[in-house]
Backbone atoms as SQL, in Angstrom:
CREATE TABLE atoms (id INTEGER PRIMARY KEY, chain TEXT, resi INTEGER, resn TEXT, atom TEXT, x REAL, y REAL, z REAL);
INSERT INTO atoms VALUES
  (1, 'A', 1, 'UNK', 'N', 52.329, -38.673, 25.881),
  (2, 'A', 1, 'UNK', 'CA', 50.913, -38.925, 25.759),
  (3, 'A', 1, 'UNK', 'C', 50.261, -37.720, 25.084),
  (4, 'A', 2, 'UNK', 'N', 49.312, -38.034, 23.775),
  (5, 'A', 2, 'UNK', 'CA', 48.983, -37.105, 24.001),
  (6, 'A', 2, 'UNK', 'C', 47.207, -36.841, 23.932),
  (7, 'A', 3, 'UNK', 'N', 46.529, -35.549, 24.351),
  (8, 'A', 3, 'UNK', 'CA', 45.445, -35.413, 24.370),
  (9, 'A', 3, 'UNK', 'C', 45.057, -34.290, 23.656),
  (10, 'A', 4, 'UNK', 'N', 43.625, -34.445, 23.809),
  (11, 'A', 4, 'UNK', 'CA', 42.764, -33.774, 22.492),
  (12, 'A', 4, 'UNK', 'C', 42.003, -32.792, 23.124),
  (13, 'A', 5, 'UNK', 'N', 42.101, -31.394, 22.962),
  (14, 'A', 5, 'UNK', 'CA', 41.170, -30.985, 24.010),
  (15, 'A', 5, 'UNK', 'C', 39.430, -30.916, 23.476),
  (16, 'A', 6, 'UNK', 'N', 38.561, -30.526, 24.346),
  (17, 'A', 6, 'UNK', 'CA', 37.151, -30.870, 24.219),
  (18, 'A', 6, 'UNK', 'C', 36.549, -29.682, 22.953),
  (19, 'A', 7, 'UNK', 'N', 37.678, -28.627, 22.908),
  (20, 'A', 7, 'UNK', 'CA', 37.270, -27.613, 22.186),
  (21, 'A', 7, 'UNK', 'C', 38.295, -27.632, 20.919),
  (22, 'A', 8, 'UNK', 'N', 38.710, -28.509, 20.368),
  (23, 'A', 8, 'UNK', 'CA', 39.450, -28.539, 19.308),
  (24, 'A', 8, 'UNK', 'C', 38.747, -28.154, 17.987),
  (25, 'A', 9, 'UNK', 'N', 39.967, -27.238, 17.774),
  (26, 'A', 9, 'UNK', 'CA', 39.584, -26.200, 16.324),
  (27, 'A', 9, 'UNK', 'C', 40.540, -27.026, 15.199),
  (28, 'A', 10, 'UNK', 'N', 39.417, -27.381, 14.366),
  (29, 'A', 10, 'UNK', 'CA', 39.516, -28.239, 12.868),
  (30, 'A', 10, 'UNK', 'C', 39.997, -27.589, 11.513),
  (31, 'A', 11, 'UNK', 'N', 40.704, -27.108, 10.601),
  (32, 'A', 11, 'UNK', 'CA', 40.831, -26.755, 9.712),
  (33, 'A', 11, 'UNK', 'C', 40.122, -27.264, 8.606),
  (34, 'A', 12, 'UNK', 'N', 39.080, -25.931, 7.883),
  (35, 'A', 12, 'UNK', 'CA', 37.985, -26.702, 7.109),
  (36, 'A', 12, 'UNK', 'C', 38.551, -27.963, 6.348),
  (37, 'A', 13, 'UNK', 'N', 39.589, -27.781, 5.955),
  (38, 'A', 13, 'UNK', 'CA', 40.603, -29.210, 4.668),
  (39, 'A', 13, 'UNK', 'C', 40.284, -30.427, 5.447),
  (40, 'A', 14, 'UNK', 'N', 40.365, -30.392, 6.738),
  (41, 'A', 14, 'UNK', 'CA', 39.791, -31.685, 7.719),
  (42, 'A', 14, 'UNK', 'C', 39.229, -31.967, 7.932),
  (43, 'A', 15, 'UNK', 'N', 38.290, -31.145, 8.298),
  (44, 'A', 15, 'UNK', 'CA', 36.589, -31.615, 8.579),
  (45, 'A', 15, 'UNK', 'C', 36.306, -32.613, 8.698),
  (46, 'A', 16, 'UNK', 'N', 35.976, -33.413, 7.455),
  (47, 'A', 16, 'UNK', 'CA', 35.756, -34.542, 6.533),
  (48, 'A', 16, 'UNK', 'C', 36.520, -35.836, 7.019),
  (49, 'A', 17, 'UNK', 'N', 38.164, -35.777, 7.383),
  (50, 'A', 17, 'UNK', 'CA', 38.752, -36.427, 7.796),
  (51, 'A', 17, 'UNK', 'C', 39.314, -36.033, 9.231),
  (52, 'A', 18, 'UNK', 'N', 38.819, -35.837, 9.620),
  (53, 'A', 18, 'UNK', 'CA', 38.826, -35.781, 11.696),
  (54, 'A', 18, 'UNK', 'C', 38.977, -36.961, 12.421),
  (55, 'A', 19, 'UNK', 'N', 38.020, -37.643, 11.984),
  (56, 'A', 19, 'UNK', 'CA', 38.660, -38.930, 12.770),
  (57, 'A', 19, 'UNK', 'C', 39.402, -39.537, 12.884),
  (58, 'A', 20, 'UNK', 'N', 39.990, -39.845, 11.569),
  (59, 'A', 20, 'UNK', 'CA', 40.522, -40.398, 10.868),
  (60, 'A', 20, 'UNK', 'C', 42.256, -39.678, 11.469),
  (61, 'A', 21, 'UNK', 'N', 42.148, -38.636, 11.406),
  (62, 'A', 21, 'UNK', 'CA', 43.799, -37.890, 11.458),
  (63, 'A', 21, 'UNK', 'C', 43.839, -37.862, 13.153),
  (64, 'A', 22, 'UNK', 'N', 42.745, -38.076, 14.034),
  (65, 'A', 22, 'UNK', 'CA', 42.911, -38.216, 15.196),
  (66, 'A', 22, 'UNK', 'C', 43.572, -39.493, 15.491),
  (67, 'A', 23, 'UNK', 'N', 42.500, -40.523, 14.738),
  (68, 'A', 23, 'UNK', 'CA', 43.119, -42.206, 15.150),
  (69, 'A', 23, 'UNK', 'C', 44.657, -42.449, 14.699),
  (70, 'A', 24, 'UNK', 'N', 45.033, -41.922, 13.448),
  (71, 'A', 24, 'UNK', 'CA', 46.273, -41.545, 13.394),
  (72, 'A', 24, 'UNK', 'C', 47.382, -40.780, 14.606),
  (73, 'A', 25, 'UNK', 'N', 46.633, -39.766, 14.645),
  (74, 'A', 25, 'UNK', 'CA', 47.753, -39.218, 15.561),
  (75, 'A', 25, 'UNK', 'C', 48.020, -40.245, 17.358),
  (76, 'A', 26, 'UNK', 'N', 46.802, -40.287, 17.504),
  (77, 'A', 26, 'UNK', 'CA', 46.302, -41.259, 18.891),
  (78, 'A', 26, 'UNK', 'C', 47.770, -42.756, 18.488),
  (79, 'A', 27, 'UNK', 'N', 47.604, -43.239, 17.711),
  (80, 'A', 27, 'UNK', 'CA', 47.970, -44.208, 17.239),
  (81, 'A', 27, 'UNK', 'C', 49.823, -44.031, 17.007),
  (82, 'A', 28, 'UNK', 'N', 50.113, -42.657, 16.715),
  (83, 'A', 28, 'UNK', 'CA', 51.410, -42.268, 16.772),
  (84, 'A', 28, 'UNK', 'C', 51.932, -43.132, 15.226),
  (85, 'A', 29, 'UNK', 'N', 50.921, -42.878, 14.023),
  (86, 'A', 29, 'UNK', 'CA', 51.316, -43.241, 12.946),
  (87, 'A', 29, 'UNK', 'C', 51.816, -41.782, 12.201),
  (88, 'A', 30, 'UNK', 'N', 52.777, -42.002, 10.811),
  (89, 'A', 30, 'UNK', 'CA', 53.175, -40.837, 10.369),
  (90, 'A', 30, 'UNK', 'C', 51.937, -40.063, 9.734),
  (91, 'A', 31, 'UNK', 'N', 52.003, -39.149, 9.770),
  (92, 'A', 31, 'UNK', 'CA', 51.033, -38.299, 8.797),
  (93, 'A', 31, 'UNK', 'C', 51.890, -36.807, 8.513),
  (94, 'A', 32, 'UNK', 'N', 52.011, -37.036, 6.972),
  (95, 'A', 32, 'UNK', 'CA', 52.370, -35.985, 6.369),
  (96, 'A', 32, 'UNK', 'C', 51.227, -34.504, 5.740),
  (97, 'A', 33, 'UNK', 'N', 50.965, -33.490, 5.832),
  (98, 'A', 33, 'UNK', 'CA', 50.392, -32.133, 6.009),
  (99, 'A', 33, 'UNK', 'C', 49.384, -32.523, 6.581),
  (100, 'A', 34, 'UNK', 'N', 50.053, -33.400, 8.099),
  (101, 'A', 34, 'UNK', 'CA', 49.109, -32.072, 9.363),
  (102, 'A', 34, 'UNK', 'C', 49.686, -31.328, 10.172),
  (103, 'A', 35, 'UNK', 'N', 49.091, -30.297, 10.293),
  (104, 'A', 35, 'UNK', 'CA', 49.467, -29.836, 11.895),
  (105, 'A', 35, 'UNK', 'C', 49.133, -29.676, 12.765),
  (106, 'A', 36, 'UNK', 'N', 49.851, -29.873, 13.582),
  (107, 'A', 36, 'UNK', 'CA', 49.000, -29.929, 15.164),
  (108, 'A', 36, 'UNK', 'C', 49.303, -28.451, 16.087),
  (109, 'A', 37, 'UNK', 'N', 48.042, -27.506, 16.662),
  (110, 'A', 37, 'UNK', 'CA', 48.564, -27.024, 17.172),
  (111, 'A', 37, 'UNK', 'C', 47.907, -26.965, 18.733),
  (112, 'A', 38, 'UNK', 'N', 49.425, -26.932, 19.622),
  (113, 'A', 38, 'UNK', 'CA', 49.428, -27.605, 20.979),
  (114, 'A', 38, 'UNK', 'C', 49.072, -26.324, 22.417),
  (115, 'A', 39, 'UNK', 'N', 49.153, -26.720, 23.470),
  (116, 'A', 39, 'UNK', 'CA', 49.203, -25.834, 24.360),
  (117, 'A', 39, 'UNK', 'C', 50.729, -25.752, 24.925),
  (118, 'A', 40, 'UNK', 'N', 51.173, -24.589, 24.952),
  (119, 'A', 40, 'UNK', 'CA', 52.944, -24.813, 25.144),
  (120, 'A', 40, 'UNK', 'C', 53.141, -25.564, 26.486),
  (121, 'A', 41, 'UNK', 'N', 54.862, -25.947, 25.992),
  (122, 'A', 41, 'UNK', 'CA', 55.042, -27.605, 27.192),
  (123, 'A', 41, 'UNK', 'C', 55.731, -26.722, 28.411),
  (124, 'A', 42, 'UNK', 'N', 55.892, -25.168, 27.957),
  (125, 'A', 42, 'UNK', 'CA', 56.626, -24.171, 28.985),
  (126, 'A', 42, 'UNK', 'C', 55.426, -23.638, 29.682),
  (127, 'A', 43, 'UNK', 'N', 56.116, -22.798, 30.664),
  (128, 'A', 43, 'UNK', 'CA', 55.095, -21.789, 30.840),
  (129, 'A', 43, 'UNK', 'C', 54.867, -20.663, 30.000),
  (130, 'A', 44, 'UNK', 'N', 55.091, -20.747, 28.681),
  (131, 'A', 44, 'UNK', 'CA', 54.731, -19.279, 27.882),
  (132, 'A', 44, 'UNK', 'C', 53.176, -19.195, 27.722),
  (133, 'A', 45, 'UNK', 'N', 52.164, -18.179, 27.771),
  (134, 'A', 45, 'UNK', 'CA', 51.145, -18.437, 27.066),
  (135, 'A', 45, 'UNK', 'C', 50.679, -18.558, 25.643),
  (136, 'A', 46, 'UNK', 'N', 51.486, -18.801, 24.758),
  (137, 'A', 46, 'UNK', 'CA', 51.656, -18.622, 23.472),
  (138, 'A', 46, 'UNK', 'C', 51.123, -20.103, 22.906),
  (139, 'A', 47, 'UNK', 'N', 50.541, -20.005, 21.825),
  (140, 'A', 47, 'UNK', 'CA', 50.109, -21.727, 21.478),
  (141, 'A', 47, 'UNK', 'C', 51.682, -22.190, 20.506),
  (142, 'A', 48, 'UNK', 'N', 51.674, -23.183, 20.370),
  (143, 'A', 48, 'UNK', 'CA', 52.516, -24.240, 19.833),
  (144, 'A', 48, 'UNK', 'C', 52.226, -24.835, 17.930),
  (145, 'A', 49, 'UNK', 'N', 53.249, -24.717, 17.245),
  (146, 'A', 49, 'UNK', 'CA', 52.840, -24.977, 15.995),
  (147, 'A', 49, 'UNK', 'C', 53.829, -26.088, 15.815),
  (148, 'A', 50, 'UNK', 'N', 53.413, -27.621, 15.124),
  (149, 'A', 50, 'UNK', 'CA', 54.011, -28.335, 14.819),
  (150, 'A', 50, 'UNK', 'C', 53.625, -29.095, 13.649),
  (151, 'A', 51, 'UNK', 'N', 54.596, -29.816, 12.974),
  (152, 'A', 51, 'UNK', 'CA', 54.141, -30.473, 11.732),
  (153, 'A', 51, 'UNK', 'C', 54.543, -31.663, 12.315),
  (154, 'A', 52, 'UNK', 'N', 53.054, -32.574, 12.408),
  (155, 'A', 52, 'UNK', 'CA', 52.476, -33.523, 13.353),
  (156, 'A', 52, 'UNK', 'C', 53.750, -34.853, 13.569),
  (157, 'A', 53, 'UNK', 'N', 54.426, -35.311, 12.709),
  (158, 'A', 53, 'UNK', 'CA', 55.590, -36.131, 12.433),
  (159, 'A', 53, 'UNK', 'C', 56.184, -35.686, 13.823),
  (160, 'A', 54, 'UNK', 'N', 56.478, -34.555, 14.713),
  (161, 'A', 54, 'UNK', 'CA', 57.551, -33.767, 15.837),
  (162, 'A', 54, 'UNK', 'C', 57.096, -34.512, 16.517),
  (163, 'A', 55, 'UNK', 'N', 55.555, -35.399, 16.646),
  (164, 'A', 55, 'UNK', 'CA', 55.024, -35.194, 18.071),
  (165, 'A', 55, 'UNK', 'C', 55.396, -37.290, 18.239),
  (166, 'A', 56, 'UNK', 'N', 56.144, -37.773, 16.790),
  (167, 'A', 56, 'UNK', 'CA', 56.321, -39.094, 16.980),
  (168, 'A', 56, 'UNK', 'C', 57.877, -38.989, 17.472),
  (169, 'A', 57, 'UNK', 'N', 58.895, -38.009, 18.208),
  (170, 'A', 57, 'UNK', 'CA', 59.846, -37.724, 18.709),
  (171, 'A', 57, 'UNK', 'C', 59.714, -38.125, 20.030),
  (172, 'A', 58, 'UNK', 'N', 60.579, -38.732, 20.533),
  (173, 'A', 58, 'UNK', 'CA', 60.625, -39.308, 22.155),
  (174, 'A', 58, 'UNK', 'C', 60.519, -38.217, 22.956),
  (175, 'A', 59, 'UNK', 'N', 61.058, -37.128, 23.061),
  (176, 'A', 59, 'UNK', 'CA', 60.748, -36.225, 24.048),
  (177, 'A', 59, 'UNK', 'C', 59.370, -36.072, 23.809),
  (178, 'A', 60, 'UNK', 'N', 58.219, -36.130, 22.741),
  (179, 'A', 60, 'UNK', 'CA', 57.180, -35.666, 22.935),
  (180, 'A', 60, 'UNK', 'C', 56.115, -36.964, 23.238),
  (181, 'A', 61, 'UNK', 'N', 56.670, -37.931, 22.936),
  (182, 'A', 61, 'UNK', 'CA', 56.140, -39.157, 24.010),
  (183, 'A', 61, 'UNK', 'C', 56.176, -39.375, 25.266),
  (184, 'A', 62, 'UNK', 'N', 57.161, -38.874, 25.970),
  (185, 'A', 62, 'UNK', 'CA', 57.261, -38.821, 27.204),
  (186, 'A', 62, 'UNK', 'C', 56.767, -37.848, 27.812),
  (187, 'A', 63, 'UNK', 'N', 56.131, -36.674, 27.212),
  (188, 'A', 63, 'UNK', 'CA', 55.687, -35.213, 27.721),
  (189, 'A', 63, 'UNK', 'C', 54.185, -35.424, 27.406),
  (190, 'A', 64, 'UNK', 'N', 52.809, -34.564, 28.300),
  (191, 'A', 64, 'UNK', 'CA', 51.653, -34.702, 28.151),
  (192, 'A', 64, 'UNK', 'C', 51.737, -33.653, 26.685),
  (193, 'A', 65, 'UNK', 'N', 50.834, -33.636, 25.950),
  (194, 'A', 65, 'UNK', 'CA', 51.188, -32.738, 25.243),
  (195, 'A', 65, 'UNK', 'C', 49.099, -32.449, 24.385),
  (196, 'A', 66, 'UNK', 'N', 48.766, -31.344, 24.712),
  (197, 'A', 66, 'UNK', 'CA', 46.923, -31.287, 24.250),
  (198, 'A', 66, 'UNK', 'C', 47.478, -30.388, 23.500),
  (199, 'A', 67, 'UNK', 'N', 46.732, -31.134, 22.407),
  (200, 'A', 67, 'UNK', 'CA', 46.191, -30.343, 21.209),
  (201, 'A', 67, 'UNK', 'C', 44.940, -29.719, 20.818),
  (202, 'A', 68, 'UNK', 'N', 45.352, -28.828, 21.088),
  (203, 'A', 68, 'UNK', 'CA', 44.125, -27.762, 20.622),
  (204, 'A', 68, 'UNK', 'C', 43.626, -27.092, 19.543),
  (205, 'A', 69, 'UNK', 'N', 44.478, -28.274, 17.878),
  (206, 'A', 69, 'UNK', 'CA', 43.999, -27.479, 16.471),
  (207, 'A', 69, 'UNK', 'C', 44.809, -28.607, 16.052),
  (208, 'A', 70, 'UNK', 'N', 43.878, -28.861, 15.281),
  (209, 'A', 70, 'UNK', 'CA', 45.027, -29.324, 13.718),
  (210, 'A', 70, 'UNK', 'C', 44.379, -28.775, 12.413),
  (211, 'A', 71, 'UNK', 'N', 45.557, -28.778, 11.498),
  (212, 'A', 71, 'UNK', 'CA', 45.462, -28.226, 10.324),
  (213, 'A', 71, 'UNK', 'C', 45.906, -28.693, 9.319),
  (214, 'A', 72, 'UNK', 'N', 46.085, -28.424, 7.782),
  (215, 'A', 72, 'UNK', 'CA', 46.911, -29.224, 6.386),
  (216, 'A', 72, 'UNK', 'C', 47.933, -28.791, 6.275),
  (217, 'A', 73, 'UNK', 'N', 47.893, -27.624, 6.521),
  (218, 'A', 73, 'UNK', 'CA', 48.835, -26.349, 6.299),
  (219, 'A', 73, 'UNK', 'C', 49.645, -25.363, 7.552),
  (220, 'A', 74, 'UNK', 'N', 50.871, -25.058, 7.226),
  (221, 'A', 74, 'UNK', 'CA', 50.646, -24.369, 8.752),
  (222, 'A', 74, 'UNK', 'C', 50.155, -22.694, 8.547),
  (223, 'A', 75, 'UNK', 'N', 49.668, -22.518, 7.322),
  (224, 'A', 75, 'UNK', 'CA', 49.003, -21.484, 6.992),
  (225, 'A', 75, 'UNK', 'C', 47.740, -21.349, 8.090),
  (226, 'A', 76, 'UNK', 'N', 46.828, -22.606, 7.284),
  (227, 'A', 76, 'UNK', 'CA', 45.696, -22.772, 7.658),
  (228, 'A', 76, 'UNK', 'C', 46.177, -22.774, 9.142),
  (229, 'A', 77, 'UNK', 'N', 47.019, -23.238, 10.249),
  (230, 'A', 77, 'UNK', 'CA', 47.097, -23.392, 11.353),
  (231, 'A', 77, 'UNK', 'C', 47.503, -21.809, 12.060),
  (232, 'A', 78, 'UNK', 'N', 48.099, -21.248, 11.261),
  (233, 'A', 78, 'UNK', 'CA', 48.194, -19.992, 11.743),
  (234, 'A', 78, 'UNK', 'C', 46.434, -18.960, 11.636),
  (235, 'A', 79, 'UNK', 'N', 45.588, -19.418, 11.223),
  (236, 'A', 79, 'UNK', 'CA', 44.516, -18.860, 10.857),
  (237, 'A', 79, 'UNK', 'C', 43.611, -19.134, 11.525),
  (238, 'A', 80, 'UNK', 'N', 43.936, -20.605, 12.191),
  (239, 'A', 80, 'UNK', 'CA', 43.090, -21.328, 13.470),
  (240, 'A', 80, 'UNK', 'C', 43.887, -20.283, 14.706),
  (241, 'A', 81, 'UNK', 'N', 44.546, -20.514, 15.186),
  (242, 'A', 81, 'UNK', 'CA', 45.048, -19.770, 15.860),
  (243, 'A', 81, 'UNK', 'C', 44.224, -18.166, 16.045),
  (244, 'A', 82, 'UNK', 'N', 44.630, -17.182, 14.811),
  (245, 'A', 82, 'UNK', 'CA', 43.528, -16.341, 15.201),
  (246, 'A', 82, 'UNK', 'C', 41.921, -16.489, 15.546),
  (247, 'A', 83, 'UNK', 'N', 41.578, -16.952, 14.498),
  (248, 'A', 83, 'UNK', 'CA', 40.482, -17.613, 15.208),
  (249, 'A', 83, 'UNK', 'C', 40.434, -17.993, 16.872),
  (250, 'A', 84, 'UNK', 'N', 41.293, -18.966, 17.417),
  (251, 'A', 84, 'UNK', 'CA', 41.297, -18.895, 18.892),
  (252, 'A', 84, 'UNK', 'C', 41.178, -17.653, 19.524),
  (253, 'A', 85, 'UNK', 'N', 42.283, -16.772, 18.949),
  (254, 'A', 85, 'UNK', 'CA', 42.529, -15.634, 19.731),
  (255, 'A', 85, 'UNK', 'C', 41.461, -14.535, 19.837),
  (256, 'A', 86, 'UNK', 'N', 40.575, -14.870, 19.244),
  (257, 'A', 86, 'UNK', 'CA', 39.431, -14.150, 18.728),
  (258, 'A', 86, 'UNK', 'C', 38.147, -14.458, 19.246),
  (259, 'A', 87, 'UNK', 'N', 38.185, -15.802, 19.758),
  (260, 'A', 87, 'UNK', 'CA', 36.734, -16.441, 20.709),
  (261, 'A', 87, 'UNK', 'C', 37.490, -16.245, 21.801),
  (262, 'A', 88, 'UNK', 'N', 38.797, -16.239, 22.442),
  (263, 'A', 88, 'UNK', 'CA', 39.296, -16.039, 23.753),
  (264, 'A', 88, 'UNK', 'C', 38.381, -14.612, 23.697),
  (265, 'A', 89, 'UNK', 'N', 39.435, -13.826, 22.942),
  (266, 'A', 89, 'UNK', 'CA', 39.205, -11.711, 23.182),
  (267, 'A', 89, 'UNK', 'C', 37.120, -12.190, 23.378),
  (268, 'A', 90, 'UNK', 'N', 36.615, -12.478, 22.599),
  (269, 'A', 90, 'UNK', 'CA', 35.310, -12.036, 22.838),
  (270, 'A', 90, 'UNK', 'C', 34.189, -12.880, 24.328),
  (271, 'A', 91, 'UNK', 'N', 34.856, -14.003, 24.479),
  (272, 'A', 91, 'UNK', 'CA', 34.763, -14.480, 25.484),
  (273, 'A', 91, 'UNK', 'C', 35.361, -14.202, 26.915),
  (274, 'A', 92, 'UNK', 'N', 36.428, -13.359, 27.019),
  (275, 'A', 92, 'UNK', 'CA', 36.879, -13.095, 28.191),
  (276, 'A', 92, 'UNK', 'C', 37.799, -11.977, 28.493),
  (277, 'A', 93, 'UNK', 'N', 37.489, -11.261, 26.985),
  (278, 'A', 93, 'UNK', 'CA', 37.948, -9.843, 27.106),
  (279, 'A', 93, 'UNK', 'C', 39.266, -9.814, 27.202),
  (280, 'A', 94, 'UNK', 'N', 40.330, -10.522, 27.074),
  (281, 'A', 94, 'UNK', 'CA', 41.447, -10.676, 26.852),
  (282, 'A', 94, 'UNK', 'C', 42.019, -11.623, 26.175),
  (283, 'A', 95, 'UNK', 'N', 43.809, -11.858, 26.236),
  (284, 'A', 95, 'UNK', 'CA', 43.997, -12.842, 25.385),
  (285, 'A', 95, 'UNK', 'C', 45.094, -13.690, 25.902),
  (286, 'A', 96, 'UNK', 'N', 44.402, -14.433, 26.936),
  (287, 'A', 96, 'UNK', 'CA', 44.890, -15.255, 27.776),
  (288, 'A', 96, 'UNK', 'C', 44.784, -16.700, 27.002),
  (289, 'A', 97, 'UNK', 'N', 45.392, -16.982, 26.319),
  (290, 'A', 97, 'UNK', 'CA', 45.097, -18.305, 25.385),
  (291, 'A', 97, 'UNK', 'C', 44.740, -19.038, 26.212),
  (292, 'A', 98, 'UNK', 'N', 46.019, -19.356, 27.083),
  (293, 'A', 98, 'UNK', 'CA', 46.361, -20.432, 27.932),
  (294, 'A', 98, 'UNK', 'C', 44.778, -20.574, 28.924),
  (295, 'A', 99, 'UNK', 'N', 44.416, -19.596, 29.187),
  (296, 'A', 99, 'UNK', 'CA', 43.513, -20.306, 30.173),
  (297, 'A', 99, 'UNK', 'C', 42.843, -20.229, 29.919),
  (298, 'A', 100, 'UNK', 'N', 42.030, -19.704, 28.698),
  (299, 'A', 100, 'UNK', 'CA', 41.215, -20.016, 27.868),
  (300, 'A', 100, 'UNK', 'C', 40.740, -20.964, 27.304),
  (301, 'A', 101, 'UNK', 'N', 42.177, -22.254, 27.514),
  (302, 'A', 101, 'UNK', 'CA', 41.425, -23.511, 26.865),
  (303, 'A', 101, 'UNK', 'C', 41.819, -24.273, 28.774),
  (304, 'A', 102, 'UNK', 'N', 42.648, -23.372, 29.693),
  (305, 'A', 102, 'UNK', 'CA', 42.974, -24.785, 30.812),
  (306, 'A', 102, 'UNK', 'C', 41.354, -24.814, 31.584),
  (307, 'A', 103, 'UNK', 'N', 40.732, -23.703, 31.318),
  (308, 'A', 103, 'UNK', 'CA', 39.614, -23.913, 32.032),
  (309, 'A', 103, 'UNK', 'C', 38.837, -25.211, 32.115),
  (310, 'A', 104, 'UNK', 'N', 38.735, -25.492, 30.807),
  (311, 'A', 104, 'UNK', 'CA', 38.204, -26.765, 30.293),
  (312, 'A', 104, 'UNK', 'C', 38.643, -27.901, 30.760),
  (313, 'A', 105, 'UNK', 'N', 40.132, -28.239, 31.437),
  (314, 'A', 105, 'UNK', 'CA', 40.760, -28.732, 31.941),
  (315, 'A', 105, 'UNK', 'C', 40.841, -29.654, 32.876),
  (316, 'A', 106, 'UNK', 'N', 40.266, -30.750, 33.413),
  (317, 'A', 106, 'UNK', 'CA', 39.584, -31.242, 34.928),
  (318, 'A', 106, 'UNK', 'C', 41.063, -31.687, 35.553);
């Protein structure tokens, strides 16, 4: 299954098409340059980089799996990422990814 979190970071190339690559992904159709990036399925606090096609793999159907970025590129996804890491640090003075977005979490 997977979910979207409430604070999902967009890569400007998407913007425009957000919905659209959501109803896709929701839908578990292929989509070639996106990426999705996830909250890890371990306990690491580290975020997750995938090129969105991984997440139509049975292990990741059967696993909850929130996404917290998508991107075109995994450039651009590595750049979202800082960005995260960067409203975490100024929001909570550290760089606790992970609970940075589980707060949000119900």
């Amino acid at each position: 299954m997977i979910l979207f979190h409430s604070r999902l970071y967009v890569a400007d190339a998407l913007s425009e098409s957000k919905r659209k690559v959501l109803k896709k992904l929701k839908q578990g159709k292929l989509q070639t340059g996106v990426f999705v990036i996830t909250l890890p399925l371990g306990k690491s606090d580290m975020l997750e980089v995938y090129p969105s096609y991984v997440l139509l793999q049975k292990a990741f159907k059967e696993a909850s799996v929130t996404v917290v970025g998508i991107a075109d590129q995994q450039e651009s996804a590595f750049l979202l990422i800082e960005q995260m890491v960067n409203d975490c640090l100024q929001e909570h003075n550290n760089a606790d990814i992970r609970g940075y977005f589980e707060q949000d979490i119900s």
